[in-house]
C-alpha positions in Angstrom: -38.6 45.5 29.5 -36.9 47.9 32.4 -39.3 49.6 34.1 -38.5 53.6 34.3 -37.2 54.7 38.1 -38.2 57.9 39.4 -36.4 59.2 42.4 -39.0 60.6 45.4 -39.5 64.0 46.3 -39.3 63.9 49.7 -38.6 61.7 53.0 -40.7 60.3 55.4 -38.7 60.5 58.9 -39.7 58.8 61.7 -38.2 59.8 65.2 -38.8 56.9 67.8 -37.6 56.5 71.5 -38.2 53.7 74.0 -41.0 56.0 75.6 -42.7 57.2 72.2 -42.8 58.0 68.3 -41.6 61.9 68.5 -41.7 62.8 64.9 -43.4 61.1 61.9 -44.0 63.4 58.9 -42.8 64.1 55.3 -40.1 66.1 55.0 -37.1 67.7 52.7 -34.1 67.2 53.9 -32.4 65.6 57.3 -29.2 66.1 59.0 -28.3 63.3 61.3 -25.2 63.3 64.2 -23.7 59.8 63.1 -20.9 58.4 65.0 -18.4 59.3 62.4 -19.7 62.4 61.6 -23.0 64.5 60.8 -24.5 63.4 57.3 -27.2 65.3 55.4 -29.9 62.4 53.6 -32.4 64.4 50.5 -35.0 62.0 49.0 -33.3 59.3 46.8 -30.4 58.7 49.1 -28.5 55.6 49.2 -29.3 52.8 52.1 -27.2 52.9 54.7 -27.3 52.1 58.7 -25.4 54.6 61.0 -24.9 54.6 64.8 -26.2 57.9 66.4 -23.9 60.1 68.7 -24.9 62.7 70.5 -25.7 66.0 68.9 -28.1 68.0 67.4 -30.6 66.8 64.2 -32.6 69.0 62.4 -35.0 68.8 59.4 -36.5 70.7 56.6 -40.2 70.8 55.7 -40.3 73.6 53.0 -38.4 76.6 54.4 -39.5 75.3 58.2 -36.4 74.2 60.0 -37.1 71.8 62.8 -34.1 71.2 65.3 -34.2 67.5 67.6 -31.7 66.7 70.4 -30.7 63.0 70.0 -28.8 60.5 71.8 -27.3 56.7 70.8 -29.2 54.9 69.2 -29.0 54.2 65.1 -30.2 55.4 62.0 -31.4 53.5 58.6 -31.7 55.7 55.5 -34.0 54.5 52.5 -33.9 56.2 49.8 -37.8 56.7 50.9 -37.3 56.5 54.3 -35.5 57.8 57.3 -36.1 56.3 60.6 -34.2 56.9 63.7 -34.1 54.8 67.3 -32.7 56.8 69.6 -32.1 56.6 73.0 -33.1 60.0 73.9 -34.5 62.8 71.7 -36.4 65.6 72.4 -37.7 68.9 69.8 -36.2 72.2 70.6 -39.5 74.0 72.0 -39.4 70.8 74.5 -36.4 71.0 76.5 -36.5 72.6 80.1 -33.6 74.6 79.7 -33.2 75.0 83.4 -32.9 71.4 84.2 -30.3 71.1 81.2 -28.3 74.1 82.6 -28.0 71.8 85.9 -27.1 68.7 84.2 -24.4 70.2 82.8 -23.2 71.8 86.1 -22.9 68.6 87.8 -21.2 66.9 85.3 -18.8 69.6 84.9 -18.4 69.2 88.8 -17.9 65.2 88.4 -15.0 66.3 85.8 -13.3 68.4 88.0 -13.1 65.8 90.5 -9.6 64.0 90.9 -10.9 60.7 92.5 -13.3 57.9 92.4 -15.5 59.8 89.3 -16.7 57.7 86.2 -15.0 60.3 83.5 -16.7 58.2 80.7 -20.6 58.5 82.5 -19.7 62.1 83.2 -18.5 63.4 80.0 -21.0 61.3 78.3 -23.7 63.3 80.5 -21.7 66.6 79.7 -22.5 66.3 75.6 -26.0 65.1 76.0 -26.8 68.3 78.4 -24.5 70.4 75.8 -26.5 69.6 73.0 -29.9 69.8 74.7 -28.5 73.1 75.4 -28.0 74.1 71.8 -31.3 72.5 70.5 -32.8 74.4 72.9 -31.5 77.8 71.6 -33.0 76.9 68.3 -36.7 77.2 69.4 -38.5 80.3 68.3 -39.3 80.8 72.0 -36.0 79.9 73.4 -37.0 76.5 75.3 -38.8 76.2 78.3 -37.8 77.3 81.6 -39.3 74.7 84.3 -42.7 74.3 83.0 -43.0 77.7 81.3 -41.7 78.6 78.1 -40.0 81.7 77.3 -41.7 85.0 75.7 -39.6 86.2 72.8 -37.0 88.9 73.8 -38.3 92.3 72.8 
């Protein structure tokens, strides 16, 4: 006798980096950079491995939107299960906008050289400071500036 599959009603994501386990909760919905493309995974969804590329994730939790900077690494999707090993990731309310903001300015510098620069390591450098950038403006307090985050603009 077959026994009767029921799909789940939500995911449990893990976010994990060398240094730490950033994110482990239940949650609605994911959208994942993948090197071919963003992809969207809902409870039910079928295994797959991806590579990460650099860019902006976010999750649902309800109505709560949660936005994550990530960089290389991979992905494995369970129809259960998300769980990400990234390289680098960080939450939105987490970034230090002001040390992004000079990441990108030097490697827009290294760019504009026109000798001995490593275009690859520079423009590699370039996304992963453009995206924390972007995360960053997805915060409710806008990121932190040094050590200090933000007040809301009035």
């Amino acid at each position: 006798m077959a026994v009767p599959t029921t799909l789940p009603t939500s995911i449990q994501l893990e976010i994990v980096t060398p240094d730490r386990l950033l994110v482990k909760e239940q949650v609605d919905e994911v959208q994942i950079p993948g090197t071919e493309g963003y992809f969207g995974v809902l409870p039910g969804h079928t295994p797959m491995l991806s590579a990460l590329a650099v860019g902006e994730m976010w999750y649902r939790k309800g109505q709560e939107m949660t936005f994550v900077s990530v960089a290389n690494g991979f992905c494995e999707v369970l129809p259960d299960k998300v769980t990400v090993l990234a390289q680098l990731a960080e939450r939105a309310e987490d970034i230090d906008v002001a040390r992004a903001e000079e990441a990108k300015r030097r490697a827009e510098e290294r760019l504009a050289l026109a000798k001995d620069v490593d275009y690859d390591r520079a423009r590699l450098a370039l996304q992963k400071s453009l995206a924390r950038l972007q995360v960053s403006s997805r915060a409710p307090l806008g990121g932190r500036v040094g050590r200090q985050r933000m007040p809301p603009t009035q």
